[in-house]
Each structure stands twice: as structure tokens, then as C-alpha cells.
C-alpha positions as CSV (number, residue, x, y, z in Angstrom):
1,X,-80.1,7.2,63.2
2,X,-78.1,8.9,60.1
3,X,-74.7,8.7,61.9
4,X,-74.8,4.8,60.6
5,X,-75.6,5.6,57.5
6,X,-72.9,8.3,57.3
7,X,-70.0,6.0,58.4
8,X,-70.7,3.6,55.7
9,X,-71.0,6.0,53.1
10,X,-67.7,7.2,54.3
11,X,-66.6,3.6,54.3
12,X,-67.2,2.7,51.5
13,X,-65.7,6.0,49.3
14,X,-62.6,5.7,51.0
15,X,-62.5,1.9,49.7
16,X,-63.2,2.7,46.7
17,X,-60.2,5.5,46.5
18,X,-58.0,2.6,47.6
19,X,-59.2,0.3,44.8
20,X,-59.1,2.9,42.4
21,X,-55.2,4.0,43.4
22,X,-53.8,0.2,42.9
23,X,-55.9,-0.2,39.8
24,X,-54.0,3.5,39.1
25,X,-50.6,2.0,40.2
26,X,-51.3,-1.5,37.8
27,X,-51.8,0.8,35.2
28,X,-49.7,3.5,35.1
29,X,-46.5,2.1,36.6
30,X,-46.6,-1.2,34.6
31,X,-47.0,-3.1,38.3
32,X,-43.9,-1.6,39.5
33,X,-44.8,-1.1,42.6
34,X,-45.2,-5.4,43.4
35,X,-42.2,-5.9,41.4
36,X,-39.4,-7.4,43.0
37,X,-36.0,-6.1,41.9
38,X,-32.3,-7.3,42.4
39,X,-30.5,-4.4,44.0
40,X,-26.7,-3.4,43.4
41,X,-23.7,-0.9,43.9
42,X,-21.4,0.8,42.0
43,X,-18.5,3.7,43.3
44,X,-17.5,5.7,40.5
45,X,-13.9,7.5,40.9
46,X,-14.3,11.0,39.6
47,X,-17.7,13.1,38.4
48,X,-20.9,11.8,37.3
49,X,-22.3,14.5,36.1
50,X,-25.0,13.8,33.1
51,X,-25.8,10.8,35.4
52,X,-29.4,11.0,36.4
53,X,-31.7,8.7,38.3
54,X,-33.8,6.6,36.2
55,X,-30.4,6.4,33.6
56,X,-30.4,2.6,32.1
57,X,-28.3,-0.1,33.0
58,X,-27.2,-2.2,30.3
59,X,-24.7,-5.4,30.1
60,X,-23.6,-6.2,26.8
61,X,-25.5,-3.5,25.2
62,X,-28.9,-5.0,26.5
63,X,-30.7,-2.8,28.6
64,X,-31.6,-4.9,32.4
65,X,-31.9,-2.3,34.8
66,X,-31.8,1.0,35.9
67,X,-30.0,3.4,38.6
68,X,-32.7,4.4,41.2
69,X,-31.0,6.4,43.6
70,X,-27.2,8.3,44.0
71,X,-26.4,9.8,47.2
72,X,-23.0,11.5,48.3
73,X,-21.7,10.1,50.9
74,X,-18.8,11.6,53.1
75,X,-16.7,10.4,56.5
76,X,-17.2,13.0,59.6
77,X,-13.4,12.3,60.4
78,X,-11.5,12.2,57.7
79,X,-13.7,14.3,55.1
80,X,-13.4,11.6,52.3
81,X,-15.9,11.3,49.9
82,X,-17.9,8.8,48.0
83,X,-20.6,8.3,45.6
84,X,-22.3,5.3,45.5
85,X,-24.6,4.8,42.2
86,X,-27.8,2.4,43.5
87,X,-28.7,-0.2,40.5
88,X,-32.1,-2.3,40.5
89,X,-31.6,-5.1,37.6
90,X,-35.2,-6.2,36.5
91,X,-35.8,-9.9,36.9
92,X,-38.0,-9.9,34.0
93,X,-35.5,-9.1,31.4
94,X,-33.3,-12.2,32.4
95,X,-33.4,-15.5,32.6
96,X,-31.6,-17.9,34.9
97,X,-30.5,-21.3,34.1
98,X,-30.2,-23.7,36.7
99,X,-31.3,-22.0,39.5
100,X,-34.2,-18.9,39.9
101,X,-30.8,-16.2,40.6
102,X,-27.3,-15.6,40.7
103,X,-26.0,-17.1,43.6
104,X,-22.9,-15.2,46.0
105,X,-20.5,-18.2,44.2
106,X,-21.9,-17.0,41.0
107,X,-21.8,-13.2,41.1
108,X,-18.1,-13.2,42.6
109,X,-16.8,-15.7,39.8
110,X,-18.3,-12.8,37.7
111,X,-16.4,-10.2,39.1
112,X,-12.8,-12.4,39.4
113,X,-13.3,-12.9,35.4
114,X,-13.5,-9.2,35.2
115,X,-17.3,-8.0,35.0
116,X,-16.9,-4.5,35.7
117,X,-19.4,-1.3,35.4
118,X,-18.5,1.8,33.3
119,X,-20.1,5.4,32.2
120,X,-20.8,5.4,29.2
121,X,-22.5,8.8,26.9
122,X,-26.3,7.6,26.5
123,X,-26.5,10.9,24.1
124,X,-23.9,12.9,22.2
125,X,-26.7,15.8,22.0
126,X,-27.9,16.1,25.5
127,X,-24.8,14.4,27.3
128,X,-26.5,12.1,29.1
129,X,-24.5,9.1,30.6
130,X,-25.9,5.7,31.3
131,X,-24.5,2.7,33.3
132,X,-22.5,0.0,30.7
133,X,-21.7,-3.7,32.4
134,X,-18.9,-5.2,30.8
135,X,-15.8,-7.6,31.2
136,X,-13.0,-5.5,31.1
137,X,-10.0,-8.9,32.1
138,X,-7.0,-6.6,32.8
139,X,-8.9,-3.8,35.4
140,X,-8.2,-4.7,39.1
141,X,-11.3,-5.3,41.2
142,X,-11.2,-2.4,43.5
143,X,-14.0,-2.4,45.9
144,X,-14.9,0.3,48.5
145,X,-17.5,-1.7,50.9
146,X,-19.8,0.9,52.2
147,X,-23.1,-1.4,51.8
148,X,-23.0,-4.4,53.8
149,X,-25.3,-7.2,52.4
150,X,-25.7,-5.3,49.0
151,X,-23.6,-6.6,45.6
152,X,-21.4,-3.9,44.9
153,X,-19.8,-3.9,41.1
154,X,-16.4,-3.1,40.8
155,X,-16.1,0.4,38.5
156,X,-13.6,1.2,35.7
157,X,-12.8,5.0,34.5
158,X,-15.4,5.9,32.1
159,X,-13.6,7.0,27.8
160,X,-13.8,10.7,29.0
161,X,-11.9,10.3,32.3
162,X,-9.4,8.4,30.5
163,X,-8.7,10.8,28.2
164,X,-8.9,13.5,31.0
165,X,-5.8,11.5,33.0
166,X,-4.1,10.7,29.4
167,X,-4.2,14.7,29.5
168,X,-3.3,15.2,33.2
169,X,-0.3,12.9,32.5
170,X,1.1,14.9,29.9
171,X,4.2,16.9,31.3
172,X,2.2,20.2,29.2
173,X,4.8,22.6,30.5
174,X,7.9,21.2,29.6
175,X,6.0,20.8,26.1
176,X,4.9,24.2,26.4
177,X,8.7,25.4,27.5
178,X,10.4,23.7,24.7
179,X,8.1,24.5,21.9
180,X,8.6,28.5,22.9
181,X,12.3,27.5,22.9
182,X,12.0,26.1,19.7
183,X,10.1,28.8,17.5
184,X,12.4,31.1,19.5
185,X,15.7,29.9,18.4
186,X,13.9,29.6,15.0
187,X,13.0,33.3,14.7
188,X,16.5,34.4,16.0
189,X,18.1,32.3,13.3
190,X,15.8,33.3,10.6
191,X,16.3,36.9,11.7
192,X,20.3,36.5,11.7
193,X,22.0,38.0,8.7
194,X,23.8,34.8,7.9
195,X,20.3,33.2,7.2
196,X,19.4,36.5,5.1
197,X,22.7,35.4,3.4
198,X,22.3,31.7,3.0
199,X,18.8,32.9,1.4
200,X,20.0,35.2,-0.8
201,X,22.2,32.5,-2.5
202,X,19.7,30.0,-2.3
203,X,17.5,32.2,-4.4
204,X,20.9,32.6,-7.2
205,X,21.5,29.3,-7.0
206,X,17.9,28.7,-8.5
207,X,17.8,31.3,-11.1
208,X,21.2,30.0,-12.3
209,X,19.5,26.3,-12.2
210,X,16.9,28.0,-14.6
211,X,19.5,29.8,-16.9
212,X,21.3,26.2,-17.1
213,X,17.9,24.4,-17.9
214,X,16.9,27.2,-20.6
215,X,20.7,26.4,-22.2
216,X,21.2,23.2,-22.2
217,X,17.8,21.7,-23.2
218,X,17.7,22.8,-26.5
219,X,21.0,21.5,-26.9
220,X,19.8,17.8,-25.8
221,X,16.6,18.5,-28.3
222,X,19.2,18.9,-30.7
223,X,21.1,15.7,-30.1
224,X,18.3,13.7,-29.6
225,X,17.0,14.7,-33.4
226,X,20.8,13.6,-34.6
227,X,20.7,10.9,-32.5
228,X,17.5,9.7,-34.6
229,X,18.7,10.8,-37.6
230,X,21.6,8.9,-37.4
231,X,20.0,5.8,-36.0
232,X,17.2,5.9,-39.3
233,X,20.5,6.1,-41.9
234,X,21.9,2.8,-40.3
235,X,18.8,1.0,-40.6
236,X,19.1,2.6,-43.8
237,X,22.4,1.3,-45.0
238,X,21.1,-2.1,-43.6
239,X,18.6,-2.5,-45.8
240,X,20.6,-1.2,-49.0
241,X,23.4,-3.8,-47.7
242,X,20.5,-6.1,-47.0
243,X,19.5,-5.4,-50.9
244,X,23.0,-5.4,-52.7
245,X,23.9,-8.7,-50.7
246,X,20.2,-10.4,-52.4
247,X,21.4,-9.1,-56.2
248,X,25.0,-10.6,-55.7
249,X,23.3,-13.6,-54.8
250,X,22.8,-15.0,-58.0
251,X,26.1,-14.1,-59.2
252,X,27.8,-15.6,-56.1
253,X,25.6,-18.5,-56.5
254,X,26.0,-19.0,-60.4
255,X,30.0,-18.8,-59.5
256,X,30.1,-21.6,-57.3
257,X,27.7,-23.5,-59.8
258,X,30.3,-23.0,-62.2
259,X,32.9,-24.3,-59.8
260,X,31.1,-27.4,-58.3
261,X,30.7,-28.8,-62.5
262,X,34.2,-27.4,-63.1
263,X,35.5,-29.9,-60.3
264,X,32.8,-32.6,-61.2
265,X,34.2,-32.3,-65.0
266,X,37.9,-32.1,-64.4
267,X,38.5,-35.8,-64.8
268,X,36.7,-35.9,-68.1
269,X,37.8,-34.0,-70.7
270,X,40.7,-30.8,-70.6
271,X,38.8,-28.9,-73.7
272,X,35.5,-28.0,-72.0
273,X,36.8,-27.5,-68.6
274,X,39.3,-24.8,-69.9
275,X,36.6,-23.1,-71.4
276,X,34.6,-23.4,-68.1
277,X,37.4,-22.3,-65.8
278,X,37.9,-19.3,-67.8
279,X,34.2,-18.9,-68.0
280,X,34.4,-19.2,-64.1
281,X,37.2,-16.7,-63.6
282,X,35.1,-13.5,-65.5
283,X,32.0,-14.6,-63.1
284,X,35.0,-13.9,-60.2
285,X,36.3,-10.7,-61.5
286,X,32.3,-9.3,-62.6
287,X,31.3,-10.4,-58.7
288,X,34.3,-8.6,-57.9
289,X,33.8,-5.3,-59.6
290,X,29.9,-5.2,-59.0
291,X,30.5,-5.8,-54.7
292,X,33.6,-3.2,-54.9
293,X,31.3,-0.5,-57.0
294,X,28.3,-1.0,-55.0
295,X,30.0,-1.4,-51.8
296,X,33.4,0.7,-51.5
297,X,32.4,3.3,-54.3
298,X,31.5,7.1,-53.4
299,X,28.3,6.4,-51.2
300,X,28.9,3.0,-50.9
301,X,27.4,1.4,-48.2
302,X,30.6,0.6,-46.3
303,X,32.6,2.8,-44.3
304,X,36.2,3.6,-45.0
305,X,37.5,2.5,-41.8
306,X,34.9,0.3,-40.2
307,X,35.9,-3.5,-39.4
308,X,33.5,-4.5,-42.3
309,X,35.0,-2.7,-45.0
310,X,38.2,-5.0,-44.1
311,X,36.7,-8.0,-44.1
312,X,34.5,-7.2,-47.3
313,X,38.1,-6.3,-48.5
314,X,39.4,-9.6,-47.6
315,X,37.1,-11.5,-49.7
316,X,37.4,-9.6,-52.7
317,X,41.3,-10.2,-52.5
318,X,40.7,-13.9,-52.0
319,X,38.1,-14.0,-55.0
320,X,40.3,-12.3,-57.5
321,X,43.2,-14.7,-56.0
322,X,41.1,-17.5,-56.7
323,X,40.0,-15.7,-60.3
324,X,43.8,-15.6,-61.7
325,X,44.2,-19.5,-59.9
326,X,41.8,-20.1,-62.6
327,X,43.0,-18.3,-65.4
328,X,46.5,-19.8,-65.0
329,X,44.9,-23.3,-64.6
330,X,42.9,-23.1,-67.8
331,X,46.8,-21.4,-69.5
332,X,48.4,-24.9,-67.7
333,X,45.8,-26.9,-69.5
334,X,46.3,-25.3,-72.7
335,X,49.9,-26.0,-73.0
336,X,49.7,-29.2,-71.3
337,X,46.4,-31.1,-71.4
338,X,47.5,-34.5,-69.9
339,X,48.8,-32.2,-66.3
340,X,45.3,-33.6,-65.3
341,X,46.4,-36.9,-65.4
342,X,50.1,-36.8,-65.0
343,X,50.2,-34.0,-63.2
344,X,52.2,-30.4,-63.4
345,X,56.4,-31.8,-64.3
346,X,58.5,-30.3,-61.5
């Protein structure tokens, strides 16, 4: 009679292990386990080393997947090889519009437009790669095939590999060849007495560039200071000109005073005008004297052979002409006061 007994005890702890396992499973692995995943391929050309299982997926730098299995597979007959990289892209990290999933029409317009999957470093530190989906337009779509009925992503080199064939590209031993020609040439010329030479005369050339420098620049101090002097005595002379010319002013100006009322008085009476024009010619012959002493004197502020000097001498002619015009005008008047009404007998 206890053998019933027993099987139900039995029974009933191995149901409970089972209900205790999937409430385990619920727990632990987030429901993973009921989950329904969408599956897909990728072949990567070269290594994939610091690519582990478990490594995320992410398209456009958000993470919807990751890679669950990677296998090696090679051909019995012909030795190839192949790695293909197993993706499972969680459902719950994307949503659909107009339809509940990507549809065959759907993923391949994906791939023509140039969605293609790359390795990309998941860590600097550790080294860790990950799986990046991308659109990369100008890659070709190369596809291997080796899972029917699965999506398989077309792959592009990953940075490193690029740079890895950028490298294996490189012709290094012609490089190699001609920089060894190059710095071998250079040593044989550097080590050749005409360079020792050329050196040599180099280094004279520069100390006599130095002697030169030391020479001359005193030299140019020295000009430049005359060069200043002599540009501070013509501003100078300038303003003593400037000067003299304001203190002949009123004598130049009192002169032609004297002039205008001699010519406004001429018709009027002989006796006052002789007295003017004589009074008229000393003005002449004082402006005269006082421009020659202050100007063409010892020190004077005109130079003996400038074009100034000339024309300054010019004037003073025509002033003392004009100075004995009036002198012999007022003598003309004296002897014959009606010559300003009759004018001078021929």
C-alpha cells in the first residue's frame, strides 16, 4: 500500500522542479528562452578575432541584436574556407510599420541601396569588436550563399583591415630600396672632399657676411643721424623763411598801399604825388635791403645756388627797377608838372 503513496510524492517533486526551472528561466533569462528572434548571416573576408558570441549588433549606432553563434566552415574538395557570423535581431527593439516584419521585397531593396555589415572595435582597452549595420552606397553586394532560407548581409572590410591592405599595397621594398639609395648617395657626397670644400667656404662666406655687417652698420647709424640732422635744419630754415616772409609783410604791404593811392592820386594834383612816389621808392629800396640782408647775407636763409635764391633775386631786381621808375617819375614831375596831363614831349 506505500508504493502509491511513493509515486505521487515522486510526482509531484519532479513537477515542482519543472515549475520552479521556467519560473528560473522567466527570471533569470528575461523570457529568452519563448522569445522569438529574427535570424541572419554575415561572411567576413579576413580575421575576426576579438569577435565573441554574445558581441552586439547595432544599425545606426542602436544596439538590435546580437551574434549567437560563429562556426568555421571549410569545402572537403577544394579546402576553402569560410566564416559565417550567426545574427539574432530582437523584435522587441524595433518596430515595423505597415506590416508585423521586413518582408524578402523589403530586406533586398535594403541591401541594393547598400545596407551592409561591418566590424567595428566595441573597446579600445580590451579589443573587443562588435557587429555595425550601416549603408555603405559604393561597396558591391558580394554574397557567399552557404545558408539557404536564412538572410545573409552583405559584409564590408572592417577600418583595421583597410588599413592592413592600404599597407599590403604599398610597394615597401622599392620604398625601402630607394631610401637606402638615397641616404647612401647622401653620405658618399657629404663624405667627398669637394663637399668638405664647398663647406669650408660656406663657413668664410659667413664670417665675412659678419665682418661686412659689423663695418657697414655703423656707417648707416651714422648717416641716418645726418640724414636727421639735415632734415630738422630744413624744417629749420622753413620756419625762419616762414618768419622773415611774415615781417616783410607789412613793408611789402605798406608799399603797394602807397602805390594803389599814388595811382588813385595821379590825376589830382603833381605836388603830393611827387612827394608820395618818392616816399614809395625808399619803401622799395628799405624792402629791398631788409629781404637781401635777411635773406642772401652770411647765414641767410637762401642757398647760394639753389633755384630760390634766383628767383628771390629776380624780384629784388624788378623792385629796385620799379624803385628808380619812381624816382625818375617824381624828377619828370618836378621839371614838368603838366606831363600828367599833356604827357612826356617826344
Amino acid at each position: 500500500m506505500a508504493k502509491p503513496n511513493n509515486a505521487k510524492l515522486v510526482g509531484a517533486f519532479v513537477l515542482g522542479a519543472l515549475v520552479l526551472l521556467v519560473a528560473a528561466v522567466a527570471v533569470f533569462g528575461g523570457g529568452a528562452l519563448f522569445r522569438r528572434t529574427i535570424p541572419a548571416v554575415a561572411y567576413f573576408k579576413g580575421s575576426v578575432a576579438g569577435l565573441s558570441v554574445g558581441a552586439p549588433v547595432a544599425f545606426q549606432g542602436v544596439t538590435v541584436g546580437a551574434v549567437s553563434r560563429i562556426i568555421l566552415r571549410m569545402s572537403a574538395t577544394t579546402g576553402e574556407a569560410h566564416i559565417p557570423v550567426y545574427l539574432e535581431f530582437n523584435p522587441d527593439v524595433i518596430t515595423f510599420t505597415g506590416g508585423r516584419q521586413l518582408n524578402a521585397a523589403a530586406q533586398q531593396a535594403m541591401i541594393e541601396r547598400g545596407l551592409r555589415a561591418q566590424l567595428v572595435s566595441q573597446s579600445l582597452i580590451t579589443g573587443q569588436l562588435m557587429v555595425l549595420l550601416d549603408y555603405f552606397p559604393d561597396s558591391p553586394a558580394d554574397m557567399v550563399g552557404g545558408d539557404q532560407g536564412m538572410v545573409e548581409i552583405p559584409t564590408v572590410p572592417s577600418e583595421i583591415q583597410e588599413v592592413k591592405n592600404a599597407i599590403a599595397d604599398l610597394p615597401l621594398r622599392a620604398i625601402a630600396d630607394v631610401a637606402l639609395g638615397s641616404l647612401t648617395a647622401l653620405e658618399t657626397l657629404l663624405r667627398s672632399p669637394d663637399a668638405q670644400s664647398v663647406l669650408t667656404g660656406l663657413a668664410v662666406g659667413v664670417n665675412d657676411v659678419h665682418t661686412l655687417l659689423a663695418v657697414v652698420t655703423p656707417q648707416i647709424q651714422g648717416t641716418m643721424k645726418q640724414a636727421n640732422g639735415t632734415i630738422a635744419a630744413v624744417e629749420r630754415t622753413a620756419d625762419r623763411m616762414t618768419e622773415t616772409i611774415h615781417a616783410l609783410q607789412p613793408d611789402a604791404q605798406a608799399s603797394l598801399a602807397n602805390l594803389a593811392r599814388l595811382l588813385g592820386t595821379a590825376d589830382r594834383q603833381a605836388g603830393p604825388l611827387i612827394s608820395d612816389l618818392r616816399t614809395t621808392a625808399k619803401s622799395l629800396d628799405s624792402l629791398v635791403e631788409q629781404a637781401q640782408t635777411a635773406l642772401f647775407s652770411s647765414g641767410g636763409l637762401v642757398a647760394a645756388r639753389s633755384s630760390l635764391r634766383q628767383n628771390t633775386e629776380d624780384t629784388m631786381r624788378n623792385l629796385s627797377a620799379a624803385s628808380a621808375s619812381l624816382r625818375g617819375l617824381a624828377a619828370e614831375l618836378e621839371r614838368n608838372p603838366n606831363v600828367l596831363l599833356m604827357g612826356k614831349s617826344r
